[in-house]
C-alpha positions in Angstrom: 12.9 16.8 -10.4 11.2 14.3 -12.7 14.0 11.7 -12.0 15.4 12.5 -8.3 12.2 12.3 -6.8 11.2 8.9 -7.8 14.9 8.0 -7.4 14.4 9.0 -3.2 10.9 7.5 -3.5 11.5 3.6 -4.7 14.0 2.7 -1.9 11.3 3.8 0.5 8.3 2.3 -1.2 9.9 -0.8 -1.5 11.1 -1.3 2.3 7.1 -1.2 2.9 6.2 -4.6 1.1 8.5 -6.1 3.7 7.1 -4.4 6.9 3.6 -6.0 5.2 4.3 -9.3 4.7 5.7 -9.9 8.0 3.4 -8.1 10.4 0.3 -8.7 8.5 -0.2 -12.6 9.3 -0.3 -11.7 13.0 -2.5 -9.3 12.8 -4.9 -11.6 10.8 -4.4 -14.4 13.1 -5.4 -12.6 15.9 -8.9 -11.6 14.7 -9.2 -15.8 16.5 -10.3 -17.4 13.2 -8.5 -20.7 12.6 -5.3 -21.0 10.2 -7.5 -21.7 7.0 -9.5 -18.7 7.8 -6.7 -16.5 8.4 -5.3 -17.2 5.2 -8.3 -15.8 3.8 -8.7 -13.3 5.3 -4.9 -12.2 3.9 -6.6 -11.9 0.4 -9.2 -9.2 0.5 -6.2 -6.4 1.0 -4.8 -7.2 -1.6 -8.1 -7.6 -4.1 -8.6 -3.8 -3.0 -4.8 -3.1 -3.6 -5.0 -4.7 -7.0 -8.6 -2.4 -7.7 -6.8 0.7 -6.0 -3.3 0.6 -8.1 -5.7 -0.4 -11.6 -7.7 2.8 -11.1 -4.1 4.7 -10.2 -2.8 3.3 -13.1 -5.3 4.7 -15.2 -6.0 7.5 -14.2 -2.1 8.2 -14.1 -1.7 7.4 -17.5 -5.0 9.3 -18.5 -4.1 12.5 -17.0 -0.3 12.3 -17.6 0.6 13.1 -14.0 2.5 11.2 -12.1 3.5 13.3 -9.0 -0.2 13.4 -7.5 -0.5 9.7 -7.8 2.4 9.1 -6.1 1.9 11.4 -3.4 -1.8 10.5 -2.6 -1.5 6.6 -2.3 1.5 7.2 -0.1 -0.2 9.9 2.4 -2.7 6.8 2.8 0.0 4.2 3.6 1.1 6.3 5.8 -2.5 6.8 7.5 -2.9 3.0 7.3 1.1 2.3 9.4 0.5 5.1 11.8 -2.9 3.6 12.9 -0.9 -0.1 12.9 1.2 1.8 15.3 -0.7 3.6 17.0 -3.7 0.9 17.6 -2.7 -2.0 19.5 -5.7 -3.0 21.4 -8.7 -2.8 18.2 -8.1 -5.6 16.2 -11.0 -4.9 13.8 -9.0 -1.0 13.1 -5.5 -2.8 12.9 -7.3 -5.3 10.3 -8.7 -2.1 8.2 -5.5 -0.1 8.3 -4.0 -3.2 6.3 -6.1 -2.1 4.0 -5.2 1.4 3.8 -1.3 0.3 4.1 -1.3 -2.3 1.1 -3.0 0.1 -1.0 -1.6 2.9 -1.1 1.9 1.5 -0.9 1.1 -1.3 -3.9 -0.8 1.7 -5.6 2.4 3.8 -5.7 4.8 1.9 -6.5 3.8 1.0 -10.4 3.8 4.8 -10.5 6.8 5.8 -9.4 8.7 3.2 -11.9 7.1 4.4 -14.7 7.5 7.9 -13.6 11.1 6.4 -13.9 10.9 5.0 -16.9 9.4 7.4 -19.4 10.7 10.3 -17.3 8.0 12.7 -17.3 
């Protein structure tokens, strides 16, 4: 279990990135701020992915579990595509569920590799 399970999960956690980077800039641009704005507006996701898969990380590493921390970031990707999907006319939500996407799927990730690599 300690190897097939993060063997299933990296295939899917890293098709995610992808689905990101591409739908994200729309989504961005059409809160109606100019293209300067819009790029900054990209960042803050990712500042609270980077704090998100730190505090993962640590706690990961602290608690030697790597299962729960797996499981829980991706449960809130998952929150954070399904309301992408499902909301199409709130920009505002579709803006905070890139939030909830990018970290749980960048919080996950680190995880399952070394989940990988010290197998256990």
């Amino acid at each position: 279990m300690n190897v097939s399970l993060p063997g299933v999960n990296i295939p899917d956690t890293a098709s995610h990135p992808d689905g990101y980077a591409y739908f994200s800039p729309a989504i961005i641009r059409s809160l109606g701020h100019s293209p300067i704005k819009t790029q900054l507006y990209s960042v803050p996701p990712w500042v609270v992915a980077f704090g998100t898969s730190m505090i993962i990380a640590v706690f990961s590493d602290w608690l030697r579990m790597r299962y729960i921390f797996v499981m829980i970031p991706l449960v809130v990707a998952v929150a954070g595509y399904a309301i992408l999907v499902s909301i199409h006319h709130n920009v505002h939500a579709m803006y905070a569920a890139l939030f909830l996407a990018v970290a749980g799927n960048y919080s996950a990730m680190p995880v399952i590799l070394c989940w990988s690599s010290t197998n256990g």
